[in-house]
C-alpha positions as CSV (number, residue, x, y, z in Angstrom):
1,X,110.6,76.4,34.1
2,X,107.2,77.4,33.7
3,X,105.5,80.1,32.0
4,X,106.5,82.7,34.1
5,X,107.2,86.0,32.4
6,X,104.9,84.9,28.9
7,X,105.2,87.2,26.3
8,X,107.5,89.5,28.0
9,X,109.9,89.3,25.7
10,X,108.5,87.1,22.7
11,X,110.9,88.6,19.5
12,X,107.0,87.3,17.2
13,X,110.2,85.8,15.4
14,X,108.9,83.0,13.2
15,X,110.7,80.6,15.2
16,X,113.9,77.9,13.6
17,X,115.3,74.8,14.5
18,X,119.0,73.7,13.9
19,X,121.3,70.8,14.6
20,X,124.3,71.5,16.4
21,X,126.8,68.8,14.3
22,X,129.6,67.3,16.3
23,X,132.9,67.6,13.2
24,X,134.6,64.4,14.6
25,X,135.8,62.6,12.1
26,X,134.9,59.3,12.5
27,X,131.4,60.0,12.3
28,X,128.8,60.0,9.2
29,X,128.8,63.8,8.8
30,X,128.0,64.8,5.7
31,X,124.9,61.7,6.1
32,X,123.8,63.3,9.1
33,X,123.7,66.9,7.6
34,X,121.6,65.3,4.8
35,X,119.6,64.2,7.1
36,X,118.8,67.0,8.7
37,X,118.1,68.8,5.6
38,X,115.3,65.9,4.7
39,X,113.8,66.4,7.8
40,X,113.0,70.4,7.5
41,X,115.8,71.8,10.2
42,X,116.5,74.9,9.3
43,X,120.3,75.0,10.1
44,X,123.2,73.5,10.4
45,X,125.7,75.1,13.2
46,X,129.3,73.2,13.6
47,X,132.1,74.3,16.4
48,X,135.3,75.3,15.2
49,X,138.2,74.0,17.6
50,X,141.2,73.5,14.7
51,X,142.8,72.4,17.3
52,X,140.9,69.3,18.6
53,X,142.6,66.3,16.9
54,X,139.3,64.6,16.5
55,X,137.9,67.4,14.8
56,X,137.8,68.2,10.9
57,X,138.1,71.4,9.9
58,X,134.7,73.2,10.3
59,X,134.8,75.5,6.8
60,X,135.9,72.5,4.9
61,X,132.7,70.7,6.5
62,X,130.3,73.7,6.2
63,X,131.5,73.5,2.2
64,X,130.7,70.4,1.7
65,X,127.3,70.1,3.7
66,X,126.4,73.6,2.0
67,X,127.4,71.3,-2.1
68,X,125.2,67.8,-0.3
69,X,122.1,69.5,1.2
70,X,119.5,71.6,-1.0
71,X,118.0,74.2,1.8
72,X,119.4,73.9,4.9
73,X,121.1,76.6,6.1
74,X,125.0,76.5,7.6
75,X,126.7,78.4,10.1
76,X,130.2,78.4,12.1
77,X,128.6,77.5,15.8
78,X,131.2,79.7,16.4
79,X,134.2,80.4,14.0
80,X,137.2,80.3,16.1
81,X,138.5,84.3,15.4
82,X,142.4,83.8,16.2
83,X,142.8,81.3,14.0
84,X,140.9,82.6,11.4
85,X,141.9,86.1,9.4
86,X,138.8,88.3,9.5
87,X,139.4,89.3,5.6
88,X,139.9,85.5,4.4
89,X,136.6,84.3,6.6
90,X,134.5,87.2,5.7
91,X,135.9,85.4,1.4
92,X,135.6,82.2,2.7
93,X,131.4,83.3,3.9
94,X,130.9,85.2,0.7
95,X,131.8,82.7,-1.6
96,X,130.0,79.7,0.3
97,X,127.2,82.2,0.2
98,X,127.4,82.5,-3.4
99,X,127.7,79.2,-4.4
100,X,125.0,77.5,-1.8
101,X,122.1,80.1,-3.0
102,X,122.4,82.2,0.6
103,X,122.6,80.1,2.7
104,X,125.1,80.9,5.5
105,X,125.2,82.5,8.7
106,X,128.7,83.9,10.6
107,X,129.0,83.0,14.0
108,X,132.2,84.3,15.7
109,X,133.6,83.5,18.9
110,X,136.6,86.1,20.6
111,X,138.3,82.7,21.4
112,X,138.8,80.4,24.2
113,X,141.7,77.7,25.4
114,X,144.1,79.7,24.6
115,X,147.1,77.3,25.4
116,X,145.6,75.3,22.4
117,X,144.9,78.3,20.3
118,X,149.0,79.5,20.8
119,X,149.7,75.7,20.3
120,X,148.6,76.3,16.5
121,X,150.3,79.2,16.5
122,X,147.8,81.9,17.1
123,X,147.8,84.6,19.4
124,X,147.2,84.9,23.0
125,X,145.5,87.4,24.1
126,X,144.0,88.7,27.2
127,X,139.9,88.8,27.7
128,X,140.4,92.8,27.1
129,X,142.1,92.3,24.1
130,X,140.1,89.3,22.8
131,X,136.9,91.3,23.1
132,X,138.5,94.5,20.9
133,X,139.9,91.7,18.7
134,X,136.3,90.8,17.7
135,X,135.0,94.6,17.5
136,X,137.4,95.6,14.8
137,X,137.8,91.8,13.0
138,X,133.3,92.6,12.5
139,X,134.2,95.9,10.7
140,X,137.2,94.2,8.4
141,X,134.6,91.3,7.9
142,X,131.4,94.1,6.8
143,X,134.2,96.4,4.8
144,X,135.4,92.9,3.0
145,X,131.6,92.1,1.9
146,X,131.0,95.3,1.0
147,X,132.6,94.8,-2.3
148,X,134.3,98.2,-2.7
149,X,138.1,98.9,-3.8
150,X,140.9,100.3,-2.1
151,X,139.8,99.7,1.8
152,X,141.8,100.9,4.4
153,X,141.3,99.4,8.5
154,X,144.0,100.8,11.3
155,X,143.3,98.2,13.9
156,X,145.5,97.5,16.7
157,X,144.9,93.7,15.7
158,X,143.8,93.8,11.9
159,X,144.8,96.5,8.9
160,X,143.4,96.7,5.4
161,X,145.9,98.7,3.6
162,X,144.5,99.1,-0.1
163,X,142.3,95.9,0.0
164,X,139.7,95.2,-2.8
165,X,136.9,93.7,-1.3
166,X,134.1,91.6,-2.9
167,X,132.5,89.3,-3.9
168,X,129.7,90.9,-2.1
169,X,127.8,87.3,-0.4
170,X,124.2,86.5,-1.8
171,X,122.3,87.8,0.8
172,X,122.7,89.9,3.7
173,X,124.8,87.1,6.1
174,X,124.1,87.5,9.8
175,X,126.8,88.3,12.6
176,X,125.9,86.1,15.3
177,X,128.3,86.6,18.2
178,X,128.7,83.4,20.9
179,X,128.7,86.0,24.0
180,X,128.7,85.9,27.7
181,X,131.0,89.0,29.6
182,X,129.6,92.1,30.0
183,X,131.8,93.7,27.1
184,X,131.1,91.0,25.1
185,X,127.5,91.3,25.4
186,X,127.7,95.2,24.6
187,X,129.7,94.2,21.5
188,X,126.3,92.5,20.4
189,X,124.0,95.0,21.0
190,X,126.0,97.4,19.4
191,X,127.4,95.7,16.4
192,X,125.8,92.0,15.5
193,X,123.0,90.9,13.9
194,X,122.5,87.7,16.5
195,X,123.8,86.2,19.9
196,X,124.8,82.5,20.1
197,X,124.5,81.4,23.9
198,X,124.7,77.9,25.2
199,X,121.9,76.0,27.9
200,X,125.1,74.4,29.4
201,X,125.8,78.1,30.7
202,X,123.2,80.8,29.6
203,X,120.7,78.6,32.0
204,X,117.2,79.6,31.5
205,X,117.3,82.2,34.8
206,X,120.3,83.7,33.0
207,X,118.7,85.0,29.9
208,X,116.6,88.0,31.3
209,X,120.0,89.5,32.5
210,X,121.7,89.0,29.2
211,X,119.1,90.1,27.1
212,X,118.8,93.5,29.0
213,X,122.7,94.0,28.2
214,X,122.4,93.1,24.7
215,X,119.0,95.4,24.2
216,X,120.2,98.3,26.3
217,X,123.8,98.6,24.3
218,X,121.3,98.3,21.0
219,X,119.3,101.2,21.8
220,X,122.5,103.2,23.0
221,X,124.0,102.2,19.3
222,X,120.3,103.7,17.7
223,X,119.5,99.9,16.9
224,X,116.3,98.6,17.4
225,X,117.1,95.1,20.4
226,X,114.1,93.4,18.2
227,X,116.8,93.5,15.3
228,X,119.3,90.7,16.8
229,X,118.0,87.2,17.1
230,X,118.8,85.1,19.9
231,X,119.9,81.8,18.7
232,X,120.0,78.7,21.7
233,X,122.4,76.1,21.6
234,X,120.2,73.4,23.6
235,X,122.2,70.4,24.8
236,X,119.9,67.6,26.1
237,X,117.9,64.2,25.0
238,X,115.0,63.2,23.8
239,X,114.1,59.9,25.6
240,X,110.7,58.3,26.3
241,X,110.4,58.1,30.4
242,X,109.7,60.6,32.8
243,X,111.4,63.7,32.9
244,X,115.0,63.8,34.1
245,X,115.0,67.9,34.5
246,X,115.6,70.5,32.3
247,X,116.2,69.4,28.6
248,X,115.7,65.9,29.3
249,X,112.7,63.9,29.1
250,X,109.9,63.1,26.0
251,X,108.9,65.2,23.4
252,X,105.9,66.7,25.2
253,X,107.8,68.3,28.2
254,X,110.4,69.8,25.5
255,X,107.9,71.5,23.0
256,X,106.8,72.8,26.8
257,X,110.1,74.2,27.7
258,X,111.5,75.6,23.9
259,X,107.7,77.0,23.7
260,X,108.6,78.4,27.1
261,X,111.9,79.9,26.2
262,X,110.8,81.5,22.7
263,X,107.3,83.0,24.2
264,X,108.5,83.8,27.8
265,X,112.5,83.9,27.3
266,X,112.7,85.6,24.1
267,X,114.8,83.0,22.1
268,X,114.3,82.4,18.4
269,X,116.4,79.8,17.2
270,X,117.2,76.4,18.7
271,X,120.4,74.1,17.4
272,X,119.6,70.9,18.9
273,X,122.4,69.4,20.9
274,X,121.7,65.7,21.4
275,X,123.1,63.5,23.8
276,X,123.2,59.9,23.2
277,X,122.7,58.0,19.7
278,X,123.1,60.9,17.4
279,X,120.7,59.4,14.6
280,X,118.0,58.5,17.3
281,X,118.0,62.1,19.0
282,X,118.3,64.0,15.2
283,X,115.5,62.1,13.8
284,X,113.6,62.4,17.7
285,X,114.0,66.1,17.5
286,X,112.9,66.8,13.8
287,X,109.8,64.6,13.9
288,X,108.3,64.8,17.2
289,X,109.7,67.8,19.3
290,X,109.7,70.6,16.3
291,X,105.9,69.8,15.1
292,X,105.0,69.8,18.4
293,X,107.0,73.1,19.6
294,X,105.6,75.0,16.5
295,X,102.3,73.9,17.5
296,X,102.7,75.4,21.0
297,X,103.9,78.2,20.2
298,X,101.7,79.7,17.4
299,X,99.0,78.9,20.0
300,X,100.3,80.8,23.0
301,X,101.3,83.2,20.4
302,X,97.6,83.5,19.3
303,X,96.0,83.5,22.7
């Protein structure tokens, strides 16, 4: 990548580190989440496809990582919106708020396979619709926490006709949306508190794009762009050869290139996808590309 562009559009964030957990359920989940936890990640992020057969369900999972773990944080990586009533999640984030100390995030996806989606009985809807879906299920999801009584919504795909909302969650829970259309990406500036992209398709050469349609719907909205973190799903392996390109090679070329995209790409946040043995690459990431990364990046920073 390089360090083309340094500084350009460094957030000065403090800068987190996640773990992007696989719900399949033949696997040690709930050890690997403690794991994480004992190893200083800062969050948890799980995808939410109800409809996978492998998968468990992700709120059940977040629950019970949020009762094993002591400080880790835990987030939908992101919360599958058809199949999930705005007004129930935004109880479901509350309460798991409540009861883990404050320690959950919202990620929220408009939806995607939507043959699967309509399988489970949810509703298909067009990319127009999906994206309108999302804008008015944030509002029922902010009325919800606000606690107050008698709320009324008139959506064209959600209502709140009298609803008593509360309890409000234990701190203030970020919005992060998983975003890549145009509308989509206005939908963040405007509205969230964070956008959720993917390496596998927000490529490095991407990001400057998307971040000007994310900071240029925030000022239109009167927000402040600095206001909405930019949280990287990276997918990739720690091994201990040469490099094998972007994302995969040792420790030392990835504390370059996540030192590269939170100084020179603007990114905040990066949920560690690994590929390969899932212990190895947790434990790989934590202990040698994090220290190292954190290192790099308060020094550029300093400099």
């Amino acid at each position: 990548m390089g360090n083309v562009a340094s500084g350009m559009n460094d957030s000065g964030r403090p800068v987190e580190f996640g773990y992007f957990l696989v719900p399949n359920a033949a696997d040690p989940l709930l050890d690997t989440a403690r794991t994480a936890d004992r190893l200083g990640l800062d969050l948890i992020g799980v995808q939410d496809h109800p409809y996978q057969r492998r998968h468990i369900d992700t709120w059940t999972l977040l629950s019970m990582i949020a009762a094993t773990t002591e400080r880790i944080r835990v987030f939908p990586d992101v919360a599958n919106l058809p199949l999930r009533s705005p007004a129930v999640l935004a109880k479901s984030a509350a309460t798991l708020d409540l009861l883990s100390g404050g320690r959950v995030e919202l990620g929220l996806g408009a939806g995607a396979f939507w043959d699967a989606i309509e399988a489970y009985g949810g509703p298909r809807r067009a990319p127009g619709e999906a994206v309108s879906a999302l804008e008015e299920a944030i509002a029922v999801i902010r009325l919800i926490w606000s606690g107050e009584r008698n709320l009324k919504f008139d959506g064209d795909h959600y209502r709140l006709a009298g609803a008593q909302g509360g309890p409000e969650p234990a701190h203030p829970i970020g919005i992060w949306l998983g975003a890549v259309g145009p509308r989509m990406l206005k939908v963040t500036g405007a509205l969230a508190d964070g956008w959720v992209p993917s390496s596998s398709w927000a490529t490095p050469d991407r990001l400057p794009v998307f971040h000007a349609a994310i900071d240029e719907a925030a000022e239109a909205a009167g927000r402040s762009p600095a206001d909405i973190r930019r949280i990287y799903n990276v997918n990739g392996t720690v091994t201990d050869g040469a490099s094998e390109g972007f994302l995969h090679g040792p420790a030392d070329q990835w504390a370059d290139e996540l030192t590269d995209l939170a100084v020179g790409y603007g990114m905040d946040t990066f949920v560690f996808w690994g590929e390969g043995d899932p212990d190895v690459q947790l434990r790989r990431f934590a202990e040698e590309v994090v220290p190292l990364t954190r290192e790099r990046i308060a020094a550029e920073r300093a400099s």
